[in-house]
Every structure is written in structure tokens, then in C-alpha cells.
C-alpha positions in Angstrom: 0.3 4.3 -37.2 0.4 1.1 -38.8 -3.2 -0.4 -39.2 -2.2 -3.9 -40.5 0.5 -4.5 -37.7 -1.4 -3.6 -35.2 -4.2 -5.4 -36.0 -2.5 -8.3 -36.6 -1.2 -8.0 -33.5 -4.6 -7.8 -31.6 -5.7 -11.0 -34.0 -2.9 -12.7 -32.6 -4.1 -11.4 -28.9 -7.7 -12.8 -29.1 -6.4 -16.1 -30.0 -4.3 -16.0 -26.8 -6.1 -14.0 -24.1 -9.1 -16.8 -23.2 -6.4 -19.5 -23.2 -5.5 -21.5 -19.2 -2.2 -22.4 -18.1 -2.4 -25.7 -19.5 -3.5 -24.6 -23.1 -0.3 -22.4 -22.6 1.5 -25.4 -22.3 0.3 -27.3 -25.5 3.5 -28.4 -27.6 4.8 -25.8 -30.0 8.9 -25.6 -30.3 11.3 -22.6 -32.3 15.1 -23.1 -32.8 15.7 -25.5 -29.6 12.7 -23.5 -28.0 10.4 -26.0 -26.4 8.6 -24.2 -23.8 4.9 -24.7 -25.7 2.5 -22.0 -26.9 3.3 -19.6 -23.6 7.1 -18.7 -25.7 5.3 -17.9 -28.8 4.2 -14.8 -27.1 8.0 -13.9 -26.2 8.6 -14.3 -29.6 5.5 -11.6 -30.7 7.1 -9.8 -27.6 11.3 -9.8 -28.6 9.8 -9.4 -32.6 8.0 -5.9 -31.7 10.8 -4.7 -29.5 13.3 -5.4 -31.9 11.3 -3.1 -34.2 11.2 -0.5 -32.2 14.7 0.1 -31.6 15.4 0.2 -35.9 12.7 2.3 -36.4 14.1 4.8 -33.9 17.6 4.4 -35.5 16.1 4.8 -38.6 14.6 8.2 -37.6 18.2 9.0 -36.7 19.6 7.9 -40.0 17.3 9.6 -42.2 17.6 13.1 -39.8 14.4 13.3 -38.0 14.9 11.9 -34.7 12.0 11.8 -32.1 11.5 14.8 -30.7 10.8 15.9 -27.3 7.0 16.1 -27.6 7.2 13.4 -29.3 8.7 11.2 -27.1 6.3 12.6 -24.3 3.8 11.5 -26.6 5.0 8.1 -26.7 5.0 7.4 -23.0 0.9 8.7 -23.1 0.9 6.2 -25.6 2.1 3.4 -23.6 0.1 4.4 -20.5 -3.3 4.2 -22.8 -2.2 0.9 -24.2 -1.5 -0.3 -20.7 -5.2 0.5 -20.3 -6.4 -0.8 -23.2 -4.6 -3.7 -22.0 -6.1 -4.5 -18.7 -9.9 -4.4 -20.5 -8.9 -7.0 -23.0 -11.8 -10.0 -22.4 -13.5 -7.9 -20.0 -17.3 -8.9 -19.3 -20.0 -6.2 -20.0 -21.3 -6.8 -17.1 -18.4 -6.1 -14.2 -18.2 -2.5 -16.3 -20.7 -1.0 -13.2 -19.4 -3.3 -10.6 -19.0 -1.4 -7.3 -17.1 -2.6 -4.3 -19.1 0.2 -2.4 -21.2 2.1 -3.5 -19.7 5.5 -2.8 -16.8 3.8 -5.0 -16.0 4.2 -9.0 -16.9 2.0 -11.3 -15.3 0.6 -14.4 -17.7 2.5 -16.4 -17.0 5.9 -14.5 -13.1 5.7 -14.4 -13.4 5.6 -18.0 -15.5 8.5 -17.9 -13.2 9.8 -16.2 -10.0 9.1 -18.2 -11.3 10.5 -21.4 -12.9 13.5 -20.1 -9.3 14.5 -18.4 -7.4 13.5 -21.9 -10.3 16.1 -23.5 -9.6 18.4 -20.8 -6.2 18.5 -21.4 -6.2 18.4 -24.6 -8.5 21.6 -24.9 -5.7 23.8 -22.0 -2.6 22.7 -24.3 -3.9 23.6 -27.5 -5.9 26.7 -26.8 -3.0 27.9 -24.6 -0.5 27.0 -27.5 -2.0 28.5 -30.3 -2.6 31.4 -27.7 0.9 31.5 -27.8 1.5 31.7 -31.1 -0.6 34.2 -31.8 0.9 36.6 -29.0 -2.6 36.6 -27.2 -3.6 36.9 -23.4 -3.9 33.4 -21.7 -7.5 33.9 -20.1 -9.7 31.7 -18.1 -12.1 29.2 -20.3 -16.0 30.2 -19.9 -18.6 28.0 -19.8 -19.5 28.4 -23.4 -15.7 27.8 -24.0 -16.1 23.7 -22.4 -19.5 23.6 -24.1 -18.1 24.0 -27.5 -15.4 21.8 -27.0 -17.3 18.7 -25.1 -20.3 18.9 -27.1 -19.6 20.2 -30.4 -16.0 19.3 -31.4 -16.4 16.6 -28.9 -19.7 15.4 -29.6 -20.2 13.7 -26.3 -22.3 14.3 -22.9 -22.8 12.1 -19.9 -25.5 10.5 -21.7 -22.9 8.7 -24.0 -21.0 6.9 -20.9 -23.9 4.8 -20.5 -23.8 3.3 -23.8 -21.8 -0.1 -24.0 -18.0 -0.5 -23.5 -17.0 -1.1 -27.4 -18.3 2.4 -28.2 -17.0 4.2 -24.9 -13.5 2.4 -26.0 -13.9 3.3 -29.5 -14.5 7.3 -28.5 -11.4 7.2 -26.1 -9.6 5.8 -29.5 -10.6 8.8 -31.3 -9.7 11.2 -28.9 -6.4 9.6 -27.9 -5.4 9.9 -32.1 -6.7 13.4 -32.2 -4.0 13.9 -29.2 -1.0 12.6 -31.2 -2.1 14.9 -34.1 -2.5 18.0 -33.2 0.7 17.6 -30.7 3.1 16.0 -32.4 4.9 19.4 -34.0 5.2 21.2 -31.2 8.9 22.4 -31.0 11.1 22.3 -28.1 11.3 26.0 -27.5 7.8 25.9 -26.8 7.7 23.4 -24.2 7.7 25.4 -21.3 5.2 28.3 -22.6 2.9 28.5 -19.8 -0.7 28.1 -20.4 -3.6 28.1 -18.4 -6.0 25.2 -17.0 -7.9 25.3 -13.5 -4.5 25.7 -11.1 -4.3 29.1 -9.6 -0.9 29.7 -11.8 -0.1 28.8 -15.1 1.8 25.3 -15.6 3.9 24.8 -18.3 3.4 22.7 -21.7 5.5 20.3 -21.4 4.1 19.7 -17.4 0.5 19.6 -19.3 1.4 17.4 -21.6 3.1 14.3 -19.1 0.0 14.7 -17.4 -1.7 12.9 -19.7 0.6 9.8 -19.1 0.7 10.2 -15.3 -3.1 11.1 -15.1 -4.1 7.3 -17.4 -1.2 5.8 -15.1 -3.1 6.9 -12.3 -6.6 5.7 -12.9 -5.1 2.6 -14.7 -4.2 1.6 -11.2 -7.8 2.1 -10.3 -9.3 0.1 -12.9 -7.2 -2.9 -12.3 -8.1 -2.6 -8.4 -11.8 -2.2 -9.3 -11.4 -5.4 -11.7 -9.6 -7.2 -9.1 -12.8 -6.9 -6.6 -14.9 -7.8 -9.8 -13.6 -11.2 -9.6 -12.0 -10.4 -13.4 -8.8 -13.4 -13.7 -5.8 -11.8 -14.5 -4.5 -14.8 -16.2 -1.2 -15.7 -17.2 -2.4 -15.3 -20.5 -3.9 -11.7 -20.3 -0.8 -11.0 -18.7 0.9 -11.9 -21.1 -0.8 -10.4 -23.6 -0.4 -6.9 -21.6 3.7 -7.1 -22.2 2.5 -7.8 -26.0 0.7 -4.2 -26.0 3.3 -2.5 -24.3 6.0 -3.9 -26.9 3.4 -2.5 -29.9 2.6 0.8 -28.3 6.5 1.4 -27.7 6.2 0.3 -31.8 4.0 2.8 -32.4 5.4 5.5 -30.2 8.3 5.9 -33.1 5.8 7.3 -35.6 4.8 10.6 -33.8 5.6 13.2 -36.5 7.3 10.4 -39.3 4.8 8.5 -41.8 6.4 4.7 -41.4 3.0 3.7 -43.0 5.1 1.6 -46.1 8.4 0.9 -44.0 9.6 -2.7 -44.8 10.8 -3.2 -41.4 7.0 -3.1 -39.9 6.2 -5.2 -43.0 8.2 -8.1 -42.5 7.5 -7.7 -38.7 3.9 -7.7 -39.4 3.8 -10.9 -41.9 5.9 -12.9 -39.0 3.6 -12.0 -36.3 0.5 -13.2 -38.9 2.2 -16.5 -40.0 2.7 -17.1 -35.6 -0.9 -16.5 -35.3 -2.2 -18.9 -37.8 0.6 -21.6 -36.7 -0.6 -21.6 -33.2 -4.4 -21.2 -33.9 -3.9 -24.2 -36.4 -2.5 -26.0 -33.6 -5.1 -25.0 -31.1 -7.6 -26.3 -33.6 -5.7 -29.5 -33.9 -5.8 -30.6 -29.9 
């Protein structure tokens, strides 16, 4: 992925995300444009879709379109962003907030979330390179999830009840590992069928949208758990959310293809940087 665009991009978001309706509506104009700071973010918005669709042609041109997995890949992508999204300007303290308390928290959705994408992650690649190998798909033992939690992993229980920048930062890690191993995985292998904890083996491909549907799912129960927080969903943060959706769909182009020095993100990148300085400048200026 493209480190300086996207974090430009979540530059430009912290300047935006603590701002209220009418801060939204202090003067900025573009080309006939006069609808105040709130259109700058359509322009980050129409700016990072645009690039999405030429970097997909692009693929196309140069003969290595997006694959299948790779496309699956990009909808987990989304759904994580979308995620990532709804925690933007969160307070530390609503992460344990219980409506009741036989309820989830913030803290153990998360928990939650990541130990699933490990899970997942552990079915699909064992049973893959099973696969490959022409081996037996057997059941995991209990030495098999110990070596994969807490030694490749390197997590337990114990490290959900550290602070949300370093749970966020492990489900960052383990979402990247994801795209990495995955990404080659060819289409005639999509619907090898590997085992998990279902009473029949699933295929691949199946395994592998579960990771979007499964972050979709608890995604839904975050924002509800938030909502009962008393966290504002403000114009602003929602905003902001279409602004991570547009990079992730960005992003979702690069499975399998190093865009790392592609012009087109370039230029994209220095226009979204000079936006963010104009309006902090102006922001400054009120």
C-alpha cells in the first residue's frame, strides 16, 4: 500500500473529524463551488474514487488485472476500514461501556474481530498449503491454536486490556499479514475445501468472504454499542467515514501489484496534502 497517501489522507481526517456543523460551514469556495469546508471533503472523496477506477484500468492495461482473491480481498478491506472508520475520535473511556452488563463492549467486539480474522486466517492457510502439498485436511489440536495465537500471534487475553491505540495497531498487523499471504491464491483453488470448526468442509473462497461479512457483522455492533455510549456521530465523522471507504477502495487495487511509485497516487496524494493545509490555514485564520 501506499504509506504517504494514506497518511495524508488520515492528516487531512484529523483536521476534519472534531469539527461542528457550523465550522463545516466556514467559507472555502472551488471552481463555482461555494458550499464551505463540508465540499472540501467531496473533493478528497471524488479525488480518491477517481483514482481508483485508473489504477484498476491500469492493472488492465499493463496485463494483470485484479484477480478473484484479490478482489475478495478488497471488500475485507473496505469492511476493516469501515471499522476503522467508526472509532475515529473515539474516547478511551466508552471502549468498556456496557448497555448491560451481560452485553459486549467496545473493547470485547474488537477482541472479538481480530481473534476471528486470526482464526480465519489460520483455516485458509493451513488448509491451502494442505492442499498443495496433497495432504489430509485434519482437525487443528490444541497445540495447533496455541502455536498460532501465542507464538506466530504473539497475543493472549491479557493484551485486550491494554489501551485501544495498541489493540488497533495489532488488528493493523494482522489485517496486512491477511492481504499477504492471500493475495496469490489462484482461481482454481478457490473452491478447495478446507477445514475449520463446521461439521463439513467449506470452501476457500466461502472462508475467505467471511472475513468481510464476519467485520461487517460486528461493525454493526460496535456502532450500536457506541450509539448507547453517547459517542456523536457527527456530520463530520460521517463524513470522514465516505473519505475511508473511497481510500480503502484505493487501496483494494494493490493486492498482488506494487503501485508503491505510480504517478497517479502521487499527484493524488500532493492534492489531497495541499487541501489539508488550505483548510487547516483557514481554520487557523477564523
Amino acid at each position: 500500500m501506499h504509506k504517504e497517501l494514506r497518511s495524508t489522507v488520515y492528516e487531512f481526517v484529523n483536521i476534519i473529524q472534531p469539527l461542528s456543523e457550523v465550522e463545516l460551514e466556514t467559507t472555502w469556495k472551488w471552481k463555482g463551488y461555494n458550499e464551505g469546508i463540508r465540499f472540501a471533503n467531496f473533493r478528497v472523496y471524488e479525488e480518491l474514487r477517481k483514482l481508483a477506477v485508473k489504477l484498476r484500468a491500469e492493472r488492465i492495461k499493463l496485463g494483470n488485472p485484479i484477480s478473484i482473491t484479490q478482489d475478495i480481498l478488497a471488500q475485507h478491506h473496505q469492511a476493516y476500514f469501515d471499522l476503522q472508520a467508526l472509532i475515529v475520535g473515539v474516547d478511551e473511556a466508552n471502549i468498556d461501556f456496557k448497555k448491560n452488563e451481560d452485553e459486549w463492549s467496545l473493547r470485547n467486539t474488537l477482541q472479538h474481530s481480530i481473534e476471528g480474522e486470526w482464526s480465519f486466517l489460520m483455516s485458509i492457510e493451513t488448509g491451502l498449503n494442505r492442499f498443495r502439498n496433497n495432504e489430509e485436511q485434519v482437525k487443528f489440536t490444541r497445540e495447533d491454536w496455541t502455536q498460532h495465537f501465542e507464538v506466530r500471534g504473539g497475543f493472549s487475553d491479557a493484551y485486550f486490556e491494554k489501551p485501544l491505540k495498541d489493540i488497533l495497531s495489532l488488528f493493523e498487523r494482522i489485517h496486512n499479514e491477511i492481504g499477504e499471504i492471500f493475495s496469490d491464491i489462484k482461481n482454481d483453488e478457490l473452491e478447495h475445501k478446507v477445514i475449520f470448526w463446521e461439521e463439513e468442509l467449506l470452501p476457500i473462497q466461502f472462508r475467505l468472504h467471511r472475513f468481510d461479512a464476519h467485520l461487517r457483522q460486528h461493525s454493526i455492533q460496535a456502532e450500536k454499542i457506541l450509539l448507547a455510549a453517547g459517542h456523536d456521530f457527527s456530520e463530520a465523522r460521517l463524513l470522514c467515514r465516505r473519505i475511508f471507504n473511497a481510500l480503502a477502495e484505493v487501496e483494494g487495487t494493490q493486492f498482488g501489484y506494487n503501485l508503491s511509485n505510480n504517478d497517479l497516487i502521487t499527484a493524488t496524494t500532493n492534492y489531497i496534502d495541499s487541501l489539508k493545509s488550505e483548510i487547516q490555514e483557514l481554520l487557523n485564520n477564523r
